[in-house]
N, C-alpha and C positions, 0 to 999 in steps of 0.2 A: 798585916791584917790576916787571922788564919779564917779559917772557915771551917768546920767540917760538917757532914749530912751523911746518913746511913739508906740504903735502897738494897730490895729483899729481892732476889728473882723468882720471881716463883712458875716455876712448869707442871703443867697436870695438876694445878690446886693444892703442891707441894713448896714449903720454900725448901730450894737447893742450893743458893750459896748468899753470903750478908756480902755487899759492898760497900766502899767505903767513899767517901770523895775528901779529898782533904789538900788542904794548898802545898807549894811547895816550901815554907817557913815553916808549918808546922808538919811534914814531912820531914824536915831534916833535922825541927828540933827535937823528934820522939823518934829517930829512926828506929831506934833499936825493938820499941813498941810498938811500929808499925810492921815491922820485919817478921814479928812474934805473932800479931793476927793474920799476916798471909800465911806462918805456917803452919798454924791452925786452921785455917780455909779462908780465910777470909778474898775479898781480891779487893784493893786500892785502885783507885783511879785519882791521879795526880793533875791538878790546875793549877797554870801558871794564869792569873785573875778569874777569867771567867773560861779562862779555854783550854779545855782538856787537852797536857801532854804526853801523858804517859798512864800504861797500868799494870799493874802488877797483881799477878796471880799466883797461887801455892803452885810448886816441880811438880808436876807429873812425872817419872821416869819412863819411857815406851818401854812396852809391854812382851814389843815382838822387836826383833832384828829385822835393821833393811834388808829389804827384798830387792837382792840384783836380778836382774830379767835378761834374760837372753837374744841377742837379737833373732829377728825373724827371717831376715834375709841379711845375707852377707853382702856388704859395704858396694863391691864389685857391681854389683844386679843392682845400683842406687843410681839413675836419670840425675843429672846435672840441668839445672834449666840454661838456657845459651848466651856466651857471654855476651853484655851491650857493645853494641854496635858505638865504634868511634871511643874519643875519651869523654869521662864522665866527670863533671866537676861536684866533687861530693859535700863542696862547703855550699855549694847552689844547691844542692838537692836538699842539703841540710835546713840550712834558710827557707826555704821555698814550703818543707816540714812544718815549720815552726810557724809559718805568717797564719793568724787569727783568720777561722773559716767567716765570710761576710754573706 
């Protein structure tokens, strides 16, 4: 059972990009045509029945090179907070993480 539906974004009273919504059968049965409107602009957003898995949008390639950043202080001049006191059972503190707030 495919489905698809079309939705406009529009910012500043502008549309700037078509999206697509369309199932996962009829994504795989037209990949090649779906592949063709993202790199055209388009962006896909992929449902498995009613609930959105995935989306796809046209490459941007970055524009600039990462930026390594220099530290500010060196390593040596870095506070350690103090180790715990005794030993610590980390699969308790794990658990203890995880139990639902009541």
């Amino acid at each position: 059972m495919g489905f698809e539906s079309l939705t406009f974004t529009v910012t500043s009273g502008h549309t700037t990009a078509m999206q697509k919504r369309i199932s996962i059968a009829e994504f795989k049965a037209q990949l090649s045509t779906h592949i063709g409107a993202v790199r055209r602009g388009s962006t896909l957003t992929i449902f498995d029945r009613e609930t959105p898995v995935a989306r796809l949008v046209p490459y941007r390639p970055q524009k600039t090179a990462l930026e390594v950043w220099k530290p500010i202080r060196a390593l040596a001049h870095i506070t350690l907070p103090p180790a715990p006191r005794g030993a610590v059972d980390s699969l308790a503190v794990l658990l203890e993480l995880r139990q639902p707030h009541r």
